[in-house]
C-alpha positions in Angstrom: 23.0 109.1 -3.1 23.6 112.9 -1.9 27.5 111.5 -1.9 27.4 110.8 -5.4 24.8 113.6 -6.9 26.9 116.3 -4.8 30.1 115.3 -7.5 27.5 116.7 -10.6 28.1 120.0 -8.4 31.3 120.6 -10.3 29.2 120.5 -14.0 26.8 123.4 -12.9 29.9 125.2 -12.7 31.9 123.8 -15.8 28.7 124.1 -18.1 27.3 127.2 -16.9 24.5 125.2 -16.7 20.8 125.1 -14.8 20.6 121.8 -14.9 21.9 118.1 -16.4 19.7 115.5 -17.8 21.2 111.6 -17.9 20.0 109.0 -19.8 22.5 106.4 -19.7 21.2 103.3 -17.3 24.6 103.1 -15.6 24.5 106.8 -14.7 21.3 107.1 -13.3 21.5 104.0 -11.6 24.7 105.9 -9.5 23.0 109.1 -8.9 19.6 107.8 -7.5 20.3 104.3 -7.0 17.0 102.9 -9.3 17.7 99.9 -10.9 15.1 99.8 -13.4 15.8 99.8 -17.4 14.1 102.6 -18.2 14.9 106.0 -16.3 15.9 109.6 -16.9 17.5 111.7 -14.4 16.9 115.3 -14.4 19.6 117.3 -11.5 18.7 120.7 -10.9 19.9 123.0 -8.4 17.5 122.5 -6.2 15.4 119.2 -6.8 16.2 115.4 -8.5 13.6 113.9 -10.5 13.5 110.8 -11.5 11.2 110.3 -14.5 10.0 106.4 -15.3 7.1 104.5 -15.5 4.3 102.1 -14.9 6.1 98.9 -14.5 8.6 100.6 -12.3 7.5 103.5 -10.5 7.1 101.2 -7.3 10.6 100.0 -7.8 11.7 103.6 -7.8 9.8 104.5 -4.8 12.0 101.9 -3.0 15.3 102.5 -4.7 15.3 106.3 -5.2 13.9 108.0 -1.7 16.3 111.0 -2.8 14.3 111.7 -5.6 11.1 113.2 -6.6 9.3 110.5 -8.8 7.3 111.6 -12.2 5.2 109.1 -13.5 5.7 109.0 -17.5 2.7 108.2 -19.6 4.0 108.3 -22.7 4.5 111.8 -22.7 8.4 112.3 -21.1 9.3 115.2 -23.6 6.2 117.1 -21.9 7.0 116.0 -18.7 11.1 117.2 -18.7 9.7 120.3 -20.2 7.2 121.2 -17.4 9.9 120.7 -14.7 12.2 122.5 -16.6 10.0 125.5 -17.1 9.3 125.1 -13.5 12.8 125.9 -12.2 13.1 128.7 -14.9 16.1 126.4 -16.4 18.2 128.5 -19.7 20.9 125.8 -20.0 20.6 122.0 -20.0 23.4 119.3 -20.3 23.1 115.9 -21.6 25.6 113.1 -22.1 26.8 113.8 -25.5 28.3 110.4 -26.0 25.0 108.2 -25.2 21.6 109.9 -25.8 20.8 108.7 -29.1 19.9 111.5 -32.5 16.5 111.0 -32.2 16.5 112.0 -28.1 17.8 114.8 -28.7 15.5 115.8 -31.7 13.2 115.7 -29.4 14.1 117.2 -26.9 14.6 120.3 -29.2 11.3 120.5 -30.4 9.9 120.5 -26.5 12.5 122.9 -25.0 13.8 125.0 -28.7 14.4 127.9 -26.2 16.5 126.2 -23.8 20.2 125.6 -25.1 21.3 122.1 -25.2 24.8 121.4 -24.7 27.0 118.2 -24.5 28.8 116.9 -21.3 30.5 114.6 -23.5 32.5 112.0 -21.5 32.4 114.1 -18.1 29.4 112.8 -16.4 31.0 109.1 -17.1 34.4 110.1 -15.9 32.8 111.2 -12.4 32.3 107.3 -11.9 36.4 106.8 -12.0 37.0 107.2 -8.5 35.4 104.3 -6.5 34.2 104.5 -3.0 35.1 101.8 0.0 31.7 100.3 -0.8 31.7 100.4 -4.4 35.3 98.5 -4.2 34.0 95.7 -2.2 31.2 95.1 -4.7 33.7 94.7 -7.6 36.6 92.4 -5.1 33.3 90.4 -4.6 32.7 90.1 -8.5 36.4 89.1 -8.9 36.2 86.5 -6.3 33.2 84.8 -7.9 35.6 85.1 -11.5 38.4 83.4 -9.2 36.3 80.5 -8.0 35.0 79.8 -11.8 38.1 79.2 -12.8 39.1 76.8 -10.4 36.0 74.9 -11.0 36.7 75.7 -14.9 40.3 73.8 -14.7 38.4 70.8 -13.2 36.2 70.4 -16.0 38.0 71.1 -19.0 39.0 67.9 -21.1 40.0 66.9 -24.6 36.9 66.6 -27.1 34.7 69.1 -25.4 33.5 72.4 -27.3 34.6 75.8 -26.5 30.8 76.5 -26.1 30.6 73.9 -23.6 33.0 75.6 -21.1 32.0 78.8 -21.7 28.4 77.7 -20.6 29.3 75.7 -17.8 31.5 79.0 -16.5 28.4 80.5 -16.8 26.3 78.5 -14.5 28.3 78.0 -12.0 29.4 82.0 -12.2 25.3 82.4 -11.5 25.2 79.5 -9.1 27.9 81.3 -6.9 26.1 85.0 -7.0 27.0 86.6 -9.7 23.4 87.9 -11.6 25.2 87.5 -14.6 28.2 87.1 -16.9 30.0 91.0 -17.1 30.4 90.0 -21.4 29.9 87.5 -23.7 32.3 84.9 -22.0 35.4 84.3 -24.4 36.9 80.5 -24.9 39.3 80.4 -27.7 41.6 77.3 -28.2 44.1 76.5 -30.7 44.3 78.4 -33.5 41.7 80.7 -33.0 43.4 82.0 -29.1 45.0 84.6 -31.1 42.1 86.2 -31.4 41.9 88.2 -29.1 38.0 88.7 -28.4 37.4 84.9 -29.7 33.9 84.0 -28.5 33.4 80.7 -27.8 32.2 78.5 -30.6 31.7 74.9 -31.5 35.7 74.4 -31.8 36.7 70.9 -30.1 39.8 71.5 -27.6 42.6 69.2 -28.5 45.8 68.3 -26.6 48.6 70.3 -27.1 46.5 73.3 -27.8 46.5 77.0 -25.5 43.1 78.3 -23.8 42.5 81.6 -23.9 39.7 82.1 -21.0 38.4 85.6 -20.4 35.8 85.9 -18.3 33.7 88.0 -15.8 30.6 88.3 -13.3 28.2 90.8 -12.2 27.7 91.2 -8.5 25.4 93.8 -7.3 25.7 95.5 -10.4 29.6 95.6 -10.6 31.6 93.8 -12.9 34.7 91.8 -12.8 37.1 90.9 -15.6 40.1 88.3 -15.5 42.1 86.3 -18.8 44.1 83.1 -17.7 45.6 81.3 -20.5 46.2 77.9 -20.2 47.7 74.1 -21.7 46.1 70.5 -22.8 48.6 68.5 -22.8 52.5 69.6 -23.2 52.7 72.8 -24.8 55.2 73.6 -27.7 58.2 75.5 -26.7 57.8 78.6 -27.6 54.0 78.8 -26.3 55.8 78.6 -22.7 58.3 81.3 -24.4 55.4 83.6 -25.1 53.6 83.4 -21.9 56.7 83.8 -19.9 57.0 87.4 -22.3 54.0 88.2 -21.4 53.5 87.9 -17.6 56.9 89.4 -17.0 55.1 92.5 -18.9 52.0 92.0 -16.7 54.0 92.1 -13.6 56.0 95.0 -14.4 53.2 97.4 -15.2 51.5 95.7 -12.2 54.6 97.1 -10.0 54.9 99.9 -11.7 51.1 101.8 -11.6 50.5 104.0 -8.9 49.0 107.2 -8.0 49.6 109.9 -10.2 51.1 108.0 -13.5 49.4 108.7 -16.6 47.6 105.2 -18.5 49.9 105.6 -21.2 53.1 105.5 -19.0 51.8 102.2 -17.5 51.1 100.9 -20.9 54.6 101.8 -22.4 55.8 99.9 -19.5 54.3 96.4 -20.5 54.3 97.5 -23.9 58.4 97.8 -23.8 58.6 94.3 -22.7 56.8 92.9 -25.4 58.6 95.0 -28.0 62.6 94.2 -26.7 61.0 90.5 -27.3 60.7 91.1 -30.5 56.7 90.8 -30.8 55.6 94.8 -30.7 53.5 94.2 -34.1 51.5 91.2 -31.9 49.9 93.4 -29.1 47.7 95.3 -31.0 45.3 96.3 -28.0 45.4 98.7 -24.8 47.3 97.6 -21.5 43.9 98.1 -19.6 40.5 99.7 -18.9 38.6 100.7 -16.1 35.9 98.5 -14.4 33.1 99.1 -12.6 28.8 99.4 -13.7 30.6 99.1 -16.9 32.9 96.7 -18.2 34.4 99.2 -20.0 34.5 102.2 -18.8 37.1 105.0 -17.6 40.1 105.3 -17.3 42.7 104.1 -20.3 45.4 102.8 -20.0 46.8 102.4 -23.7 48.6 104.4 -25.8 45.8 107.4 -25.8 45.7 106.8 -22.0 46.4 110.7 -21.4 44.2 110.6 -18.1 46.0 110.9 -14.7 45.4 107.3 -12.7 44.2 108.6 -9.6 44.2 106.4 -6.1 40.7 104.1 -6.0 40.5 104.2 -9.6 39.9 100.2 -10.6 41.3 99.1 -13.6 42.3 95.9 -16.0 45.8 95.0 -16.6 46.1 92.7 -19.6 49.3 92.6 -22.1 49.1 89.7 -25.0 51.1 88.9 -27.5 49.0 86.7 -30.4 50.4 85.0 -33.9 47.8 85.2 -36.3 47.0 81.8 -36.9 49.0 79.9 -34.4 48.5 80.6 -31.4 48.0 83.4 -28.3 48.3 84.4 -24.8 46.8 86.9 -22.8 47.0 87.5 -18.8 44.6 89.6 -17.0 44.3 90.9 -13.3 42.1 93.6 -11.3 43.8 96.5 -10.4 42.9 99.4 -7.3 45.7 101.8 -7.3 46.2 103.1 -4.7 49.6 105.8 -3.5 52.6 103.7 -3.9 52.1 100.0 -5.0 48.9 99.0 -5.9 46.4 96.2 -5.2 45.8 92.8 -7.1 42.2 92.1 -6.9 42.3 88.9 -8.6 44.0 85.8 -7.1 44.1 83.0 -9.3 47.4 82.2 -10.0 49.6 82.9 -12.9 51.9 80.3 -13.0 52.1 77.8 -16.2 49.0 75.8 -15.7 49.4 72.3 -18.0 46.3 70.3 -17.9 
C-alpha cells in the first residue's frame, strides 16, 4: 500500500495541508487495503491510521499491516482529534464530494481550530491510473461478464420475464466468481429497451422484440461493465438499421482513443456518427466512464469530458441511439488505453445476434 499512499504525496503539497482524512469505503480500501464497511483513514506526514472498530479491528490487523490501528468506541471525533493534536496538524483535507453534512459538523466542533478544507474530486481522481495488478482484477471481472452472456443467450426464450434473466445472470455471475453484480443488472425488452437504465421488471419477452442486456461483476473488488443488445425472432428493419449506426460509432471511438485525447474528443467522435444518421436528439448520455472499485468513477468521456485520457486509465465505451417508445440499442466494451491503439477488454462479440 506505500505505492498507492505515496500518490497522496502530491495533496500535502496542493493543499498546504498537515494531513488528509478519507471517508469514502472505496478510498480507504486503496490506501490501506481494509476491506471492512466501516473505516476512516487519517494520512499524515509521518504515520497512517486506520480508525474502525469492534467487529473489524481483527480484519484490519490482517488487511492493513501499513497502518497504525485505533480502536473506535463510539467516540471517533475524539479519537481523530487526539491523533491530530498529536502531530501538531493546522490543516486537514477531506473529500469534499462524499463526507456527508453532518461529518463534517462534527468534525468542526472537535477540531474548531484546525481549518478544514475540501479535496473535492482529487483524492478520487488519484484512482484513474490503474496498476498491472489492478488491470488484471478488472479483465477478470469482464471475463466473468463475457461468460454470462454466453450462458445468458442460451437461456433466453419467448414468455419468460425480464426479472427472470436478470436473476439467472446473476447466479451464474456469482457461481463463476464474481462476489457480486457491479449494479442493479438491466433487462429491458421491447418497448421499454429505450430506456436506457431499464431495470428488469416483470415484462414478458416476445418474438420480434430487442434486448437491451447491461450487465456487470465484482471480482476482487473491481467491477466490470458490458451492454449487448440483442433479437427474438426476426427483427424489423430498421432495428438492424439502428444497431448497424451504432456499432460503427462504437468502433470508431474504439479506434480512435488513445493516449493523450481528451474524453470529450472521443465522445464527439461516436457522437458524429450518430448525428450524420440523423438520430443526435436519441443519444442523450456520455460516450463512457471510468471503471474500477467504482462503477462509475473517473475519467468522462462525454461532452464535459475535459480530462486528458492518460495510458492505463480503464474506461466504458457505449454510444446508443433509443426511440422513445419503440425501441433501443446500446453496445458496450471495456476499454485500457494505452499509447497508440487501445485495448478491448471485453470479448463477446458484436455481430447481429438473432435468437
Amino acid at each position: 500500500m506505500k505505492k498507492q499512499t505515496k500518490k497522496l504525496k502530491n495533496l500535502f503539497e496542493k493543499y498546504n495541508c498537515d494531513s488528509i482524512l478519507i471517508s469514502k469505503f472505496e478510498n480507504y480500501s486503496y490506501f490501506s487495503g481494509f476491506t471492512g464497511s466501516y473505516a476512516y483513514l487519517l494520512v499524515t506526514k509521518d504515520i497512517n491510521y486506520l480508525f474502525t472498530d469492534f467487529r473489524y479491528f481483527e480484519q484490519a490487523l490482517l488487511e492493513a499491516p501499513e497502518c497504525e490501528l485505533v480502536k473506535v468506541n463510539n467516540d471517533f471525533y475524539d479519537c481523530l482529534r487526539d491523533r491530530l493534536n498529536s502531530h501538531n496538524v493546522k490543516r486537514i483535507v477531506f473529500e469534499g464530494n462524499t463526507m456527508t453534512y453532518t461529518d463534517y459538523d462534527e468534525i468542526k466542533k472537535h477540531i474548531f481550530d484546525i481549518d478544514v478544507v475540501s479535496a473535492k474530486n482529487d483524492i478520487d481522481d488519484i484512482r484513474m491510473i490503474k496498476d498491472k495488478k489492478e488491470i488484471e482484477k478488472i479483465k477478470k471481472a469482464v471475463e466473468i461478464a463475457d461468460l454470462t452472456f454466453n450462458h445468458i443467450l442460451e437461456y433466453i426464450k419467448p414468455n419468460i420475464s425480464e426479472k427472470d434473466i436478470a436473476a439467472e445472470m446473476e447466479y451464474f455471475m456469482k457461481k463463476n466468481g464474481a462476489t457480486k453484480e457491479s449494479f442493479q443488472t438491466i433487462v429491458a425488452s421491447g418497448y421499454r429497451s429505450s430506456m436506457p437504465h431499464g431495470i428488469a421488471s416483470d415484462k414478458i419477452i416476445e418474438k420480434g422484440e430487442a434486448i437491451l442486456l447491461d450487465f456487470g461483476a465484482v471480482y476482487e473488488g473491481y467491477c466490470s461493465d458490458m451492454t449487448r443488445t440483442v433479437f427474438l425472432g426476426n427483427p424489423k428493419d430498421d432495428m438492424l438499421k439502428i444497431y448497424t449506426i451504432v456499432l460503427e460509432a462504437q468502433n470508431k471511438a474504439i479506434e480512435f482513443i488513445r493516449d493523450g485525447v481528451l474524453g470529450i474528443e472521443v465522445d464527439l467522435v461516436a457522437r458524429k456518427v450518430i448525428s450524420d444518421a440523423g438520430y443526435e436528439k436519441c443519444f442523450g448520455h456520455g460516450l463512457g466512464h471510468g471503471v474500477g472499485l467504482e462503477i462509475h468513477e473517473g475519467p468522462k468521456v462525454s461532452p464535459s469530458g475535459k480530462n486528458t485520457l492518460l495510458k492505463n486509465m480503464v474506461t466504458t465505451i457505449e454510444p446508443g441511439i433509443y426511440l422513445s417508445g419503440n425501441f433501443g440499442v446500446r453496445i458496450e466494451d471495456i476499454v485500457v488505453v494505452e499509447d497508440k491503439k487501445s485495448k478491448i477488454l471485453t470479448g463477446s462479440t458484436k455481430e447481429i445476434i438473432i435468437l
